[in-house]
C-alpha positions in Angstrom: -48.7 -7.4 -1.2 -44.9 -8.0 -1.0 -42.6 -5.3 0.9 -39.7 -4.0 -1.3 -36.4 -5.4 -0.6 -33.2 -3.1 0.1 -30.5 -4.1 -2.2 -26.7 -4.1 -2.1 -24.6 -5.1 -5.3 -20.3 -5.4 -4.4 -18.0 -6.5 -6.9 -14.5 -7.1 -6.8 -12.0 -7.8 -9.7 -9.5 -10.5 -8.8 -6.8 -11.1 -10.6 -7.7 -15.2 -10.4 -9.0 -17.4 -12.9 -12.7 -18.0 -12.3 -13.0 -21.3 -12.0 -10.5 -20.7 -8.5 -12.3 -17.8 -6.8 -15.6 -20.2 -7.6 -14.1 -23.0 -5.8 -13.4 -20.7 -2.7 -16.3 -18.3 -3.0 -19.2 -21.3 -3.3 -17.5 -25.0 -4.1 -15.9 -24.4 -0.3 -19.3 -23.3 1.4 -18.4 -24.0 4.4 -14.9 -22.9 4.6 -15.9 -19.1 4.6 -14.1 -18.1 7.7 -11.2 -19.2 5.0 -11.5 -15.3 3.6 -14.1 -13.0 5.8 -12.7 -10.6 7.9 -15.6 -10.7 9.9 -16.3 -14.6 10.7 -14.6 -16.1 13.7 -15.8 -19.6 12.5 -18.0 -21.2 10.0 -18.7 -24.8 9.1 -20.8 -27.1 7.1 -24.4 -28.3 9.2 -25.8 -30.7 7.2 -26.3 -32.4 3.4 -22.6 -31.9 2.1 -19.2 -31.0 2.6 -19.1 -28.9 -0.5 -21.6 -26.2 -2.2 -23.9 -28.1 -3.6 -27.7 -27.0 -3.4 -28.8 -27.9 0.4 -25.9 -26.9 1.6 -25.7 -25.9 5.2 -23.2 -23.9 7.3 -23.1 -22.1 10.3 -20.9 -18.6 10.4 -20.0 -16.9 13.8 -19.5 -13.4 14.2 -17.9 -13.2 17.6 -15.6 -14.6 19.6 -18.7 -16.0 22.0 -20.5 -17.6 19.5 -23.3 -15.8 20.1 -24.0 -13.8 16.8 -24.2 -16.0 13.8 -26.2 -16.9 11.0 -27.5 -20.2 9.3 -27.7 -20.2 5.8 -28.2 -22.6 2.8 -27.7 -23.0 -0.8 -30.9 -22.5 -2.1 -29.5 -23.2 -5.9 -26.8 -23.0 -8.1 -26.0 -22.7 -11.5 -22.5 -24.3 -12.4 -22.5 -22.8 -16.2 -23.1 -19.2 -15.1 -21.6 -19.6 -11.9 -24.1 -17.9 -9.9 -25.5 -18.9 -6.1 -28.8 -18.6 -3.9 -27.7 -18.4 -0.7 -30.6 -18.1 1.5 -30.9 -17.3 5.6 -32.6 -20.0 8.0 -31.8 -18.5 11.2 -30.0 -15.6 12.5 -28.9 -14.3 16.1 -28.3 -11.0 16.9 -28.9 -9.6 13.1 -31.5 -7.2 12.3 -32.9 -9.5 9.9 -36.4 -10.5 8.3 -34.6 -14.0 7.9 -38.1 -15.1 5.9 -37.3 -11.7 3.4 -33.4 -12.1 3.1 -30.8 -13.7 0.1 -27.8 -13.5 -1.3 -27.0 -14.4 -4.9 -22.7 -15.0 -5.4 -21.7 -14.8 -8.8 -18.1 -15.3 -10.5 -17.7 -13.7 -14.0 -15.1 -14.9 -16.1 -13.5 -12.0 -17.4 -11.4 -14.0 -20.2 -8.2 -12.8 -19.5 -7.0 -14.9 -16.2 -9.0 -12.8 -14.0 -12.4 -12.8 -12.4 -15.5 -10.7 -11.2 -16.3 -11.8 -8.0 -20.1 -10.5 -6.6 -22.7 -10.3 -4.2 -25.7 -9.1 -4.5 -27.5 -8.9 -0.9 -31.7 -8.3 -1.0 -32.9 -8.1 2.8 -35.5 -6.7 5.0 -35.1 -5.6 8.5 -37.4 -6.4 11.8 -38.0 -3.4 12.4 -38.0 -2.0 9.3 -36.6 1.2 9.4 -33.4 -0.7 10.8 -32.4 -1.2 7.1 -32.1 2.3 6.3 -29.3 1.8 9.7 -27.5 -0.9 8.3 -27.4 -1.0 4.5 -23.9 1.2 5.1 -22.4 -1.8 7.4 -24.0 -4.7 5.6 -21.9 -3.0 2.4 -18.8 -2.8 4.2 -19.0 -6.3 5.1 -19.5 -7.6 1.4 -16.7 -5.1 0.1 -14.6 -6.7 3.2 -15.3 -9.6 2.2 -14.4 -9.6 -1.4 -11.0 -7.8 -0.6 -10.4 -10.8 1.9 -11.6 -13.4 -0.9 -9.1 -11.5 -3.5 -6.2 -12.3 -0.8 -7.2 -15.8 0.3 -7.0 -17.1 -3.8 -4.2 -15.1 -4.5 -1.8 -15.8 -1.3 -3.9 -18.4 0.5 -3.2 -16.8 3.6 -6.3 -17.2 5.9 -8.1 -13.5 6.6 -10.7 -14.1 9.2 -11.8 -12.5 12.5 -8.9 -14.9 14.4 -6.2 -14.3 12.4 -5.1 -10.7 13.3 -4.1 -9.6 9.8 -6.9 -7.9 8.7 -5.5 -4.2 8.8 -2.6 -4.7 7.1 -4.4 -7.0 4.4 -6.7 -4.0 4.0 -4.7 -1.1 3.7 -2.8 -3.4 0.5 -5.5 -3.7 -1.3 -7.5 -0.6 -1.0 
């Protein structure tokens, strides 16, 4: 019998044609640490050197190198604009990696702006760690978005490095 996932759904209006915050959010897979506050670093592994199912990056959550994840595209669907991203590793993440997956989506909104999502379905080792982190896993996405909205609307850089994180924040919030 499968265990229930936790689920987290962020969305962010961006005032961006779709077609641009899809190129940053999924075409650029490896470029993430272009727009997380949260990623030191991140670069392609293996297949590509753009989102294309097969994908693989690495992403670094500390200066170390010592927390990061391994993720890859699982699939994508061009028309809809809509990503698997799926976990292969982790390191110092709370993770079931076998139980964990994002989908990225981009909505065309038809009026020179986007919806830009994530929907995050996970399971923790130990279990009740979910109930722990679900608050900061959220934080993380909504972070995220608010950096993605800033990177295709400025493209200024907003990663863990590049010390403008607050101020980026407090504008758009």
């Amino acid at each position: 019998m499968s265990k229930p996932y936790k689920t987290l759904k962020v969305t962010r209006l961006i005032k961006a044609p779709a077609e641009r915050v899809w190129k940053a959010m999924v075409k650029d897979y490896g470029e993430i640490s272009n727009f997380s506050p949260y990623i030191f670093a991140s670069y392609y592994v293996s297949v590509s050197l753009e989102g294309v199912e097969g994908a693989q990056r690495k992403c670094y959550f500390n200066e170390k190198s010592t927390r990061w994840s391994h993720e890859t595209i699982k699939y994508i669907d061009e028309e809809n604009m809509k990503m698997k991203n799926i976990l292969l590793g982790a390191e110092k993440f709370p993770l079931d990696i076998d139980n964990s997956y994002a989908i990225y989506s981009v909505k065309d909104n038809g009026d020179g702006t986007s919806t830009a999502g994530y929907e995050f379905n996970f399971r923790t080792k130990p279990a009740f760690m979910g109930g722990l982190f679900k608050g900061q896993f959220k934080k993380t996405l909504e972070g995220t978005l608010v950096g993605l909205d800033h990177y295709v609307s400025t493209g200024e850089i907003v990663n863990a490095n590049s010390g403008n994180w607050k101020e980026i924040k407090k504008q758009y919030n």
